[in-house]
C-alpha positions in Angstrom: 32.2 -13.8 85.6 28.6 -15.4 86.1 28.3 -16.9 89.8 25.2 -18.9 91.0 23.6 -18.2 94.3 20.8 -19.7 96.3 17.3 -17.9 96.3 17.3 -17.8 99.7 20.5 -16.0 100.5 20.7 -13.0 102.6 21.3 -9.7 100.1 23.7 -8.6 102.2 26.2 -11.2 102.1 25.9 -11.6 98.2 26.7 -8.1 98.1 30.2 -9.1 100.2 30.6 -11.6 98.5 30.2 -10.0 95.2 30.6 -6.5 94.8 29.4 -4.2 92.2 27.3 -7.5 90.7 24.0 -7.5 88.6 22.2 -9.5 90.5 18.8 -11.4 88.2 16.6 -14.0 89.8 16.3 -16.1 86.9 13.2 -18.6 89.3 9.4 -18.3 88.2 9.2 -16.3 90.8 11.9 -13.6 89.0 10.7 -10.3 87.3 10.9 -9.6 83.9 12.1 -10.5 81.7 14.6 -13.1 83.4 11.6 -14.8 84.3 11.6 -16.1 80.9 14.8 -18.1 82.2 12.4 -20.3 84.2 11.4 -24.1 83.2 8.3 -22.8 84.5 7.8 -20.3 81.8 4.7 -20.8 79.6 6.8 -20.3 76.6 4.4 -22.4 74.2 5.3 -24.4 71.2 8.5 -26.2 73.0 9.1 -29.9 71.4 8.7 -32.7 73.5 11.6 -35.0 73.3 10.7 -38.3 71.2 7.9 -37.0 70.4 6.7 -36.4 66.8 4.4 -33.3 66.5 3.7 -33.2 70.1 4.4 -29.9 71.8 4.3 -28.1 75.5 4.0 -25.0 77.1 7.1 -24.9 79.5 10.0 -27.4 80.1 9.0 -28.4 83.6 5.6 -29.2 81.9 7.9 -31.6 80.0 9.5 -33.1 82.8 6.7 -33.7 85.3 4.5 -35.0 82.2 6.4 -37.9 81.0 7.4 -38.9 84.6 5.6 -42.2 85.1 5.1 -43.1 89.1 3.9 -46.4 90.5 0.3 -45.5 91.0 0.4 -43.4 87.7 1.3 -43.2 84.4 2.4 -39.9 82.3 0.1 -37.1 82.2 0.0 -34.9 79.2 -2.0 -32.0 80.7 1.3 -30.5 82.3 2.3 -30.0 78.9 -0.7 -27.4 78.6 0.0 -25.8 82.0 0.3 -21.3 81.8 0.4 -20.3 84.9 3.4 -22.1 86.2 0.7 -23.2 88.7 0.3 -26.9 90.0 3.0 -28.6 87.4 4.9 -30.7 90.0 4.2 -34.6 90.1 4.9 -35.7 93.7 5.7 -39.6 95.2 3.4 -38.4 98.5 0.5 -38.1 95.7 1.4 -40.8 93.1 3.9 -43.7 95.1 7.6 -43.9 93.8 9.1 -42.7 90.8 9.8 -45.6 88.1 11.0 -43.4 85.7 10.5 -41.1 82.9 9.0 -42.2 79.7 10.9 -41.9 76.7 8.0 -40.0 74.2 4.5 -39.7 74.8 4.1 -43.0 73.0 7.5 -44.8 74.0 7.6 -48.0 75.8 11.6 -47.5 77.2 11.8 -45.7 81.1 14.5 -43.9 81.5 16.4 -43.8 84.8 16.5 -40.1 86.3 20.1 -39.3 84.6 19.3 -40.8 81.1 15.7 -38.8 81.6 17.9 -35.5 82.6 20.4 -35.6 79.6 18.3 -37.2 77.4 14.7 -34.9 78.2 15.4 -32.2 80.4 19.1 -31.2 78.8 17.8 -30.7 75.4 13.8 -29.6 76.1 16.2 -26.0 78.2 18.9 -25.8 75.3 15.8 -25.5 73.0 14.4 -23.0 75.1 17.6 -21.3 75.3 18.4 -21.5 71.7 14.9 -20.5 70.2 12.5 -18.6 73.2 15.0 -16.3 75.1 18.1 -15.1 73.0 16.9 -11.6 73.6 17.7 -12.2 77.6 20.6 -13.9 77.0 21.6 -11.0 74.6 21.0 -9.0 77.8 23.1 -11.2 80.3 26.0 -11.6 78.0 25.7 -7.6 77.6 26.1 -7.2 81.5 28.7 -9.9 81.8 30.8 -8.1 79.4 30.9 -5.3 81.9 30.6 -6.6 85.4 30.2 -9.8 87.7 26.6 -11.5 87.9 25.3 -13.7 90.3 22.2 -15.7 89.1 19.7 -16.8 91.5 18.4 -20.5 91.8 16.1 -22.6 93.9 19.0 -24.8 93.2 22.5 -24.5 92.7 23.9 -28.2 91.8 25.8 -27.6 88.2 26.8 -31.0 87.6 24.4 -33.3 85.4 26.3 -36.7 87.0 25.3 -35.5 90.6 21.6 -36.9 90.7 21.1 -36.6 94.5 19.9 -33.6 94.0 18.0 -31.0 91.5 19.8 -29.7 88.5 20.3 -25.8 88.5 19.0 -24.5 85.7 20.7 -21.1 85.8 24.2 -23.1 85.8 22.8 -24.1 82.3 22.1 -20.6 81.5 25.9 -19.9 82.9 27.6 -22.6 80.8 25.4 -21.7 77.3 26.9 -18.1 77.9 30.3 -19.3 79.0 30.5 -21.6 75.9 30.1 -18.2 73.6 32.2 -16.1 75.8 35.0 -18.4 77.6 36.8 -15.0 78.9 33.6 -14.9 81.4 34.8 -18.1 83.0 37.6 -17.0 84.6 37.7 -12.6 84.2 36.4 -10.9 87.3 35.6 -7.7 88.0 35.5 -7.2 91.7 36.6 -9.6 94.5 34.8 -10.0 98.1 35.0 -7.7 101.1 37.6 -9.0 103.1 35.8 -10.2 106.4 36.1 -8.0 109.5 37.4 -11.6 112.1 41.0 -9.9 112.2 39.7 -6.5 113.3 37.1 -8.6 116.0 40.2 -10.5 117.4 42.5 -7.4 117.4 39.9 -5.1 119.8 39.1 -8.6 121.8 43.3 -8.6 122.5 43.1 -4.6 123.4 40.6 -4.9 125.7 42.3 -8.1 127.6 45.3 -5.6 127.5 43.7 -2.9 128.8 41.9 -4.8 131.5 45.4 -6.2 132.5 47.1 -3.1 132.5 44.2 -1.2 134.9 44.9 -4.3 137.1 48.3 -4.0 137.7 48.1 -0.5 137.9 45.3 -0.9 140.5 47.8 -3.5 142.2 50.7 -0.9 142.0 48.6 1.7 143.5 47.7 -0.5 146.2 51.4 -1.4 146.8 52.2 2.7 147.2 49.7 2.7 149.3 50.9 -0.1 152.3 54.8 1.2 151.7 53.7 4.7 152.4 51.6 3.6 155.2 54.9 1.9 156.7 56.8 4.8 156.7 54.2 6.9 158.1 54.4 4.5 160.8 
């Protein structure tokens, strides 16, 4: 099975939580060649949606470039961006987002869902189809054999939930899962169970033990006084 995990999670509770898995940073800021995975990637040659002969380097060149803001309008040099370097279009710099314009030359804004299924859906299935079958070769190759866990910046997988960023390795996840639908439900190893029970049980001994040297100090104690009567 193919899980998707935050960046920013601690090693040691993915490897609870998933024993035994291949774990492949799939960000810009992944190692090869998983990196390739990344919208970032300078890939080259990538259509830009409805747009006729008009081409870009990496998909998040795509998707920052057509997004028209209030104090500005697309900017087509994202498309030429290769060092993954300075793509991002921010409202601090340019005002609020009014959309994303549909083609280079289109007149239509789209609102951010349309823009995501209509721009940044099929710019990434491109990439997946065409510029990295040789790592999703590789993923599907591991999958076959054991767990995964692919690491995002994000991990929202659905397209309807626009309050926040779409993963883009639960895209990778479902292109795979849509070859191989055994992956979606077959795993190979299931989490460590967590240690609470064992916590409680040694909280409970020691309360018993600290009970029991009480009233075995208070036992004691009584000895003492009846003996002390009868020496008397």
């Amino acid at each position: 099975m193919i899980f998707i995990e935050n960046k920013e999670k601690v090693q040691k509770t993915l490897a609870k939580l998933y024993p035994s898995a291949e774990v492949i940073d799939v960000t810009s800021k992944g190692k090869a060649p998983f990196v390739r995975l990344s919208p970032f990637y300078p890939h080259g040659n990538i259509p830009v949606p409805f747009s006729i002969n008009i081409f870009a380097y990496s998909v998040e060149g795509i998707w920052q470039g057509l997004k028209v803001f209030e104090q500005a309008d697309i900017d087509t040099s994202k498309f030429e961006v290769q060092n993954m370097k300075g793509i991002k279009r921010t409202v601090r710099k340019y005002g609020k987002i009014l959309g994303h314009r549909k083609g280079v030359r289109g007149t239509e804004l789209l609102d951010y869902q349309s823009a995501r299924k209509l721009i940044y859906l099929p710019a990434y299935t491109w990439l997946l189809e065409n510029k990295t079958k040789i790592e999703i070769q590789l993923i599907i190759k591991i999958a076959l054999k054991q767990d995964i866990v692919l690491l995002d910046f994000e991990i929202n997988s659905e397209i309807e939930n626009i309050k926040k960023p779409l993963s883009h390795a639960s895209l990778i996840k479902n292109f795979i899962d849509n070859i191989y639908p055994s992956l979606r439900v077959k795993r190979f190893s299931e989490p460590v169970p967590p240690k609470t029970k064992n916590k409680e049980a040694n909280i409970i001994k020691k309360v018993t033990k600290s009970k029991s040297q009480k009233n075995k100090f208070i036992n004691n104690n009584d000895k003492d006084k009846t003996q002390l009567i009868l020496d008397l």
